[in-house]
C-alpha positions in Angstrom: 10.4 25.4 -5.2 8.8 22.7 -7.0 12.2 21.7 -9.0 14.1 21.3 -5.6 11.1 19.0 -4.2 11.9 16.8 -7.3 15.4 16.9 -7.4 16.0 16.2 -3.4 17.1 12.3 -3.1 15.1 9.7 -1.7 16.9 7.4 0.8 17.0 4.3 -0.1 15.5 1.4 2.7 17.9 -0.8 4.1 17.3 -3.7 6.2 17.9 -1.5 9.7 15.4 0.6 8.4 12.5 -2.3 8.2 13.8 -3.7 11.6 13.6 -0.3 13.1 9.5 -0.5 12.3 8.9 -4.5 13.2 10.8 -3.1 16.6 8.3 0.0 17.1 5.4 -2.0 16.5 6.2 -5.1 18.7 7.0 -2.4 21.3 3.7 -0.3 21.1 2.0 -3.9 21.6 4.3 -4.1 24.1 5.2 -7.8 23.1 8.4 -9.3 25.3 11.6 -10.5 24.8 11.7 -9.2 21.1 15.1 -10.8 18.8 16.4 -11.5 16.2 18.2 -13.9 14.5 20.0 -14.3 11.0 17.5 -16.8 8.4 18.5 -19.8 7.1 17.1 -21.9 4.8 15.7 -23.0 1.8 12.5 -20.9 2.9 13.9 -17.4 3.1 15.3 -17.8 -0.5 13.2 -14.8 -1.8 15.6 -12.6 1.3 18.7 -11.6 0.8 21.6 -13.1 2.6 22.7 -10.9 5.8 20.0 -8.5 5.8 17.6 -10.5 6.5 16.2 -12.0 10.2 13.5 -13.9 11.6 11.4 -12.0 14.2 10.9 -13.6 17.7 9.5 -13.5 21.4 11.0 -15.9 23.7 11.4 -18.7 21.5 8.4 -18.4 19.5 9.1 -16.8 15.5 6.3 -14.3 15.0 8.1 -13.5 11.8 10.8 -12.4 9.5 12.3 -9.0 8.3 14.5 -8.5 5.5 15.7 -7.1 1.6 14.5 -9.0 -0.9 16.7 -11.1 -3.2 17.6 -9.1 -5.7 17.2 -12.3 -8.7 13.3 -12.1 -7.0 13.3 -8.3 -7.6 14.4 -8.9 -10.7 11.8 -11.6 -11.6 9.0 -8.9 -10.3 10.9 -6.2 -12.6 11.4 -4.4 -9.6 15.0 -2.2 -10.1 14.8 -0.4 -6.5 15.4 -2.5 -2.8 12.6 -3.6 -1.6 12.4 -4.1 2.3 9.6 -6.3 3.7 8.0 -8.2 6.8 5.5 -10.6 7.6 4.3 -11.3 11.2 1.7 -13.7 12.1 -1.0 -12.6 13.7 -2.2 -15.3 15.7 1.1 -15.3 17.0 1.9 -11.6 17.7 -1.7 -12.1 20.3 -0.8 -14.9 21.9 3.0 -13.5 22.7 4.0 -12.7 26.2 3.3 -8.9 26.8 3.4 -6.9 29.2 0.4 -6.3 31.5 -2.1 -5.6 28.2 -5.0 -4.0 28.8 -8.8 -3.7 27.4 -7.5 -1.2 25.3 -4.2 -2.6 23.9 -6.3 -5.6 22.9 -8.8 -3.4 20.7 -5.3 -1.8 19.6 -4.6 -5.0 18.1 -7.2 -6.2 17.0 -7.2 -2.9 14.9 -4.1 -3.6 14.1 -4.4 -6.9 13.1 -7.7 -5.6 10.9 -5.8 -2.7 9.1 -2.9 -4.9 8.2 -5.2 -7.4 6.6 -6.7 -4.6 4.6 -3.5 -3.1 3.6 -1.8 -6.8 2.2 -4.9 -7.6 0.1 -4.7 -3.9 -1.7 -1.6 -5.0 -2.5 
């Protein structure tokens, strides 16, 4: 039983896979009008082209979402695609929600603690 554990193939992450969790979180903090756009720029030069998008509410970017560059994967040594996102935090709590309570605030607060933890481990 073991050997079929280790032979059974891993999916790799796509970019609609990373979206898909950016989505899930902004909706359990229940932040409003959630899209995204295709990024351009000299600063998303460590994403690659097309599967990558910035991550916004309204008009305000809380974010970005995407693969990373393979030539940056490749300067980390990293052979595998890497999928990735940043949202700031300041900005995810002062986004419009919807009717947030006492408790989604605590939420995000937790939230904003555990994801702090979590990017300095790594």
């Amino acid at each position: 039983m073991e050997r079929a554990v280790l032979e059974h193939e891993v999916p790799q992450l796509r970019f609609f896979f990373g979206k898909g969790i950016v989505e899930e979180l902004l909706a359990q903090l229940r932040i409003e009008k959630v899209r995204f756009r295709p990024v351009e720029g000299e600063g998303y030069a460590f994403l690659q082209p097309g599967r990558a998008a910035e991550v916004l509410s309204g008009g305000t970017v809380l974010g970005w979402v995407g693969e990373i560059h393979p030539e940056a994967r490749e300067a980390m040594g990293i052979d595998e695609v890497v999928v990735a996102f940043e949202l700031d935090l300041d900005k995810l709590i002062k986004a419009p929600a919807i009717r947030r309570t006492t408790a989604s605030s605590r939420s995000t607060r937790l939230l904003s603690m555990t994801l702090l933890s979590w990017s300095t481990t790594l």
